[in-house]
N, C-alpha and C positions, 0 to 999 in steps of 0.2 A: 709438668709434674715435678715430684722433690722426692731425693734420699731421707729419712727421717735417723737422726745418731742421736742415742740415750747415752749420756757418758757417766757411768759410775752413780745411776739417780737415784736416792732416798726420798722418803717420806715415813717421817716418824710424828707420829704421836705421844706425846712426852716417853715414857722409858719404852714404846711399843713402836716396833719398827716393823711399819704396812709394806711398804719397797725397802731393799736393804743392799742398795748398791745393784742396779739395774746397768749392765750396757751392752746396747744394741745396732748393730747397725740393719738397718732396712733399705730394699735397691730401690732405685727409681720404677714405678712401675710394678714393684711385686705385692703381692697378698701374704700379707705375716699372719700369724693367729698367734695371740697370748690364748696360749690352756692353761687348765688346771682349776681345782677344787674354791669353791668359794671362801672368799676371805683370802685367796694366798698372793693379793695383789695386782692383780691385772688390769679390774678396771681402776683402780687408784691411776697405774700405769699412763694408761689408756686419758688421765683425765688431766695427765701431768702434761700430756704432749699437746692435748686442746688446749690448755690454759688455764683449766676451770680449779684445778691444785697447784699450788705454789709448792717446789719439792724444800726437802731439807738439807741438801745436796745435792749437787751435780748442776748435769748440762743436757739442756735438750737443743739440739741441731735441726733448723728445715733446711736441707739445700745449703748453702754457705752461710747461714744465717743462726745464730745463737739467739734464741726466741725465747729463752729459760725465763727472763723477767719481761716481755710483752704480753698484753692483753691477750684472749682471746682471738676478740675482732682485727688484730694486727697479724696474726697466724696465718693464713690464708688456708684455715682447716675447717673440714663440718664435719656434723659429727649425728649419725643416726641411734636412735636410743631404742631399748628393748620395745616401749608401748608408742613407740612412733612420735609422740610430740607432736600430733597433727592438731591446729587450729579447728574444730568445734565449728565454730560460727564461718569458715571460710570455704569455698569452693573448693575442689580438684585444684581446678587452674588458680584461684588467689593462695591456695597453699602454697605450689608449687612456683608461684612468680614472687612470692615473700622476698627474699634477698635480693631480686632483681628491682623490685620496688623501692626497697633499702637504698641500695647504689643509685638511685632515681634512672633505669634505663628509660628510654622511649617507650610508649603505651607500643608500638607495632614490633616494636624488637620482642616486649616481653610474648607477645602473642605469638609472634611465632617460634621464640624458645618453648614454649610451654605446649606447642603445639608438637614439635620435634621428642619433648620429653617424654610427651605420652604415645608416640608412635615407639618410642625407644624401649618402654616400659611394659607395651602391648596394654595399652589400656586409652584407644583413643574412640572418644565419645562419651567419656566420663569426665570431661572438664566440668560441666555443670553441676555436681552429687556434689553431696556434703560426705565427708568423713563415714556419718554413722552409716549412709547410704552405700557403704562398702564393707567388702568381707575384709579376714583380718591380711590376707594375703596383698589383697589391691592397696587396702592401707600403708602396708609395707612398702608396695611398690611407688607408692605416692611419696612416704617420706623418703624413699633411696632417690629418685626424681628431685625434690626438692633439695636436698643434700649435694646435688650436681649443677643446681640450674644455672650456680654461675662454680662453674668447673674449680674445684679445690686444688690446691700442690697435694693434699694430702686426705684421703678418708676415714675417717673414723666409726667403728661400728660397734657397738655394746649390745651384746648378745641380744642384737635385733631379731630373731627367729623364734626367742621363746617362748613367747606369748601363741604361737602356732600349734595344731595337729601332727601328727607325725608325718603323714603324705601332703599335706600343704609345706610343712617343714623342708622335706625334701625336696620337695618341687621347686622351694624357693632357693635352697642352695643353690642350685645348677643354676637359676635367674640371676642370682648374684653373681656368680661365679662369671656367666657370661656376659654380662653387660658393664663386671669389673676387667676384665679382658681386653673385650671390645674398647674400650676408652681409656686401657695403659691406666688407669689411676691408685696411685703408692696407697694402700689400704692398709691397716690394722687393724685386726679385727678378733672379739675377745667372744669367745666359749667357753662352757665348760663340759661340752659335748667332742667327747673324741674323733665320733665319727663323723661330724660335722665338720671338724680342725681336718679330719685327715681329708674329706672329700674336696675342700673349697683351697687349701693352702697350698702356695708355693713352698713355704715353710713353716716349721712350729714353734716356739720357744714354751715350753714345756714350765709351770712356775709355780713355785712350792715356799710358802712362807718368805715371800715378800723376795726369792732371789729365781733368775733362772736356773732349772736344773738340767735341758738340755735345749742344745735347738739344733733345727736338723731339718731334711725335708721330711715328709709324711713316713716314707718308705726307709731310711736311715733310723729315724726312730722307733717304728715297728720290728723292724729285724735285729737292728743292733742298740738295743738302749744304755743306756752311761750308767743310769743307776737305779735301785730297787724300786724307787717313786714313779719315774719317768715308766719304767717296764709294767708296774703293774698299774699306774693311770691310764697309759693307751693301750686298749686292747686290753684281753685276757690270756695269762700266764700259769704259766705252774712255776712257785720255787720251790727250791730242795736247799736247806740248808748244809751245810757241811764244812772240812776242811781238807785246805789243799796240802798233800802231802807227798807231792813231789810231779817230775813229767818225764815222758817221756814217746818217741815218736812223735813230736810236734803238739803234742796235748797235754795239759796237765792234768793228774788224777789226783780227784776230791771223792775225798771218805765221806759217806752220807750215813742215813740212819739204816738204808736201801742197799747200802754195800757202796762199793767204789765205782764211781760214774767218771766219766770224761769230756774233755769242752776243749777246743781248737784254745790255743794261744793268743792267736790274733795280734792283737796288739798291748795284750794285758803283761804286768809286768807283776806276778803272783811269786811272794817267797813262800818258801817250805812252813809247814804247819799258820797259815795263815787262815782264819775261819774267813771264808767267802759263801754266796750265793748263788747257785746255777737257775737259771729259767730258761724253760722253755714255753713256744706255743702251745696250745692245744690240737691245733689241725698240724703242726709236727709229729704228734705221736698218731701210733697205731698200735694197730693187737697183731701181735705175730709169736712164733712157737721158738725163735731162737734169736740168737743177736746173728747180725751182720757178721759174714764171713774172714771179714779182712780185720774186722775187731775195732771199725771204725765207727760203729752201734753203741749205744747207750740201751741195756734192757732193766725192767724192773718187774718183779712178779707181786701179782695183788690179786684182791680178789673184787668183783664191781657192787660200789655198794648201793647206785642208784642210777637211772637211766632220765634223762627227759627227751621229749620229742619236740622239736625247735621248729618243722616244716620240712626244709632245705637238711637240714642237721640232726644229729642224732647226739647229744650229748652226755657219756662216760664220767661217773666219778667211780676211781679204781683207789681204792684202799690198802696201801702197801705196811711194811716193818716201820716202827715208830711212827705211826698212825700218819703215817704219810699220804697224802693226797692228792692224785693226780687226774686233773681234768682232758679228759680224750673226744674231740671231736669226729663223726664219723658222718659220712653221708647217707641219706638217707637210705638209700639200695643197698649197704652195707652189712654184713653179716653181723645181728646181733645178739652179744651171749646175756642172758638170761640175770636179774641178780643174783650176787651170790655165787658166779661162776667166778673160777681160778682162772686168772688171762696173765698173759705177759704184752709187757709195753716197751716197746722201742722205738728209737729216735736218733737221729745222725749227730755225732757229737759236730758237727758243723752246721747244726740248728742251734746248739746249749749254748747261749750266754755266761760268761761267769763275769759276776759283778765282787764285787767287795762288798762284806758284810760290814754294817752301820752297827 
């Protein structure tokens, strides 16, 4: 397998820049995910490292190797696409032994790689079906199969799941997930499904108009996000706008429209009257009749201006001063007040994010 290092890499389009200074490094062996919103670069990304874009800058890295001006076929990368790319007229197995016919292996090698790939794949006894003769899941599994058969430095995946169901979808995550695992192979791999990026990644690189806005692992970027974008693409949030008007006991206090709220320091470095952002989760906040004793509480009083029923969840829209809006997750066995009741909402100021306002 290969580290994969993006150094500084554009791709512009006469005055319009698709990547805008890209750099990344990837480990050997790990699963990256480009997220983020369509159009904000990822699979351009994604297309610069297979070969198939020439950038307008920069450097891409396999391993000790600067590949930025080699072919494709000189990469030693595959690359699996959203509708799979499956050959039509070819078998299970001539799908899958395609590259190894390429390389002209021996007729009893390819037999028995293809034989291996589909025990791998849990799909053996369909060497013989054609393509259409498969659901969309097995198709999938046939092009991730074909993609390996002769073992890449590097994987490439362009949101191969979307063409799926929501529980096929799923099902396939965890498949990918394990059989990328099980064979150490350096992946990148492009969504624009959150919960997809958070379920299958080692890490995220989070990307918004053609730049990264954050990268991190799943859990780093859920709890503590860098910026407004980043916080409110993965997962769902509440902000509060406001400004910071000073600190004190380890927290800085931000003037809302709610009254004066509080958020841990951490590592932010907030001067006086500086308009910023607090966010918090939704399954952070609760209903309760008073703030935290020790004053280490964030409360907000509203009144709920809508309820929905999720399954599992029970989801709050609470209605505060300056028409402020605050989304409250509750479990379903959870006491719940009626619309139009007056509730109080609190939350650990060592949940509040404060970001910088844009």
């Amino acid at each position: 397998m290969a580290t994969v290092r993006l150094d500084a890499l554009e791709k512009r389009y006469d005055t319009t820049a698709a990547v805008a200074g890209v750099t990344l490094d990837i480990a050997d062996g790990e699963f990256l995910t480009l997220l983020g919103p369509s159009g904000c670069g990822k699979t351009t990304t994604l297309r610069m490292i297979a070969g198939f874009i020439a950038p307008s800058a920069g450097r891409v890295w396999i391993g000790a190797n600067d590949v930025t001006t080699q072919p494709p076929q000189h990469r030693d990368v595959n690359m699996v696409f959203q509708d799979y790319a499956l050959f039509p007229h070819l078998t299970v197995a001539e799908n899958i032994a395609f590259g190894l016919v390429e390389r002209r292996a021996p007729r009893a090698e390819r037999a028995r790689r293809v034989a291996e790939l589909l025990e791998l794949v849990r799909l053996p006894g369909h060497e013989a079906r054609y393509p259409s003769e498969l659901s969309g899941g097995q198709q999938q599994r046939v092009a991730f199969a074909r993609a390996i058969a002769h073992p890449p430095r590097v994987l490439l995946m362009d949101e191969p799941l979307g063409a799926l169901d929501l529980k096929l979808r799923e099902a396939m995550q965890e498949e990918l997930r394990r059989l990328q695992r099980q064979l150490g192979i350096t992946t990148v791999y492009v969504t624009h499904d959150q919960v997809e990026a958070m379920r299958m990644s080692d890490r995220i690189a989070v990307m918004n108009q053609g730049r990264v806005e954050q990268l991190g692992t799943p859990e780093a970027i859920y709890e503590r996000p860098a910026t407004e974008f980043a916080a409110g693409f993965v997962g769902s949030i509440n902000f509060l706008k406001g400004r910071c008007v000073g600190h004190e006991d380890g927290c800085y206090i931000v003037e809302t429209a709610a009254g004066r709220l509080r958020a841990d320091t951490g590592a932010a470095r907030i001067a006086g009257a500086t308009p910023v952002t607090l966010a918090v989760r939704p399954e952070h906040l609760r209903l309760d009749t008073a703030a935290g004793a020790d004053g280490r509480e964030n409360r907000v009083d509203g009144q709920v201006a809508a309820s929905s029923f999720l399954g599992n969840l029970v989801q709050l829209v609470v209605r505060a001063a300056g028409d402020l809006e605050l989304r409250v997750e509750l479990r379903a066995g959870d006491r719940r007040p009626p619309d139009g009741a007056t509730v109080s909402v609190s939350w650990p100021t060592a949940k509040t994010v404060l970001l910088p306002s844009r």
